[in-house]
Each structure stands twice: as C-alpha cells, then as structure tokens.
N, C-alpha and C positions, 0 to 999 in steps of 0.2 A: 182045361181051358187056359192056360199057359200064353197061346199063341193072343189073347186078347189082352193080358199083360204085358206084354213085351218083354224085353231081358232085364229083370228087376235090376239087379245089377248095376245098370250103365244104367238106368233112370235114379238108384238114389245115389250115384255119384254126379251125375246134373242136378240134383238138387242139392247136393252139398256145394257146388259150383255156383250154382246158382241164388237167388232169391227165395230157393224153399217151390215145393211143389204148389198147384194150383191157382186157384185167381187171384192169391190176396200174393202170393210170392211174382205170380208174373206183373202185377201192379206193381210190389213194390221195386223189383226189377227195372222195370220201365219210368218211373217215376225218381228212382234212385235212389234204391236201394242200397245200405254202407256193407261196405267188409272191412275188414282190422286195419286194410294198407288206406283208405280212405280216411282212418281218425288219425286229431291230431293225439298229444301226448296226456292230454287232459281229457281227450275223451275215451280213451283207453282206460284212465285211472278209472274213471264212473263207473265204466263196464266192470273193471276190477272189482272195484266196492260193494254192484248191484250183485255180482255174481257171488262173491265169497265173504261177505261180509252178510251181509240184506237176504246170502241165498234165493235169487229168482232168476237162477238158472244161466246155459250159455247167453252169451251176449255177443257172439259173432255174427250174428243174420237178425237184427233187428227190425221191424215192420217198420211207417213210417210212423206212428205214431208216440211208436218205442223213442224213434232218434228224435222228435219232435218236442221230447220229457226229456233226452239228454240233455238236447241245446239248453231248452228252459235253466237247466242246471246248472249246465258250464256256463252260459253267460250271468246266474245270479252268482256264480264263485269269481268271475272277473269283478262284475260290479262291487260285492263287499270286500275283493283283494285292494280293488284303486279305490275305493273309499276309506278304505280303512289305513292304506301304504301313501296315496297320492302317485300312484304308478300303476300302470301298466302292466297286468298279470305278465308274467316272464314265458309263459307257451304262447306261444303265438292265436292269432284267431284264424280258424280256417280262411 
C-alpha cells in the first residue's frame, strides 16, 4: 500500500521545508511560522542555550507557541540590559 503513502521521500523533505507535517505545522506555516534566516541575533542565541545548554532539542521549526516563550525572553533580556545599562540592547529588535 505504498501508493496511498506517496513518495516518502519528497514528503519528509517538504516537511523539512516546511513548518513540519500536519495541522499544527500547516498553522503554524500559515500563521508564521520562524526558520533560522527570520531570527535576529538574540534570538538565535536562546535557541542556542535551549538546545545545548537546557537540552530541549532542535530549535529550527518552532510551533507558535514555542516562538511566543522566545519573545517573552528576548524582550525580558532587553528590558534588564536597558535598566540595568540605560541603553538600548545592541542586537537590534525585530
């Protein structure tokens, strides 16, 4: 039954492409979903930390709620950079 799978293949490379298989990948697809060239340079680091420091895995296809605890983060590290500097985190905000 082959032919009601399709050519595995070229499906898990659209989903490597993609937002990830099924309803929650096509949401967050359509909703806006991140890949690596979308973060800035502070949001790369987080993914860095969560993945290899914290251990919870890649962080290249994030759901939305995943990137929705990034933001949370990167903007509590701008807020205690300018309170604590009087300036303006130096990565930019999206």
């Amino acid at each position: 039954m082959n032919f009601l799978r399709g050519n595995q293949s070229q499906d898990e490379g659209e989903k490597k492409q993609s937002g990830g298989g099924g309803l929650v990948g096509k949401v967050t697809d359509t909703l806006g979903g991140t890949t690596e060239s979308k973060e800035d340079p502070l949001d790369k680091g987080i993914d860095f930390v969560q993945q290899n420091v914290l251990h919870q895995g890649p962080q290249d296809n994030e759901s939305m709620i995943e990137q929705a605890k990034d933001k949370q983060i990167a903007d509590a590290i701008r807020r205690g950079y300018k309170s604590g500097t009087g300036k303006e985190f130096p990565i930019g905000d999206k």
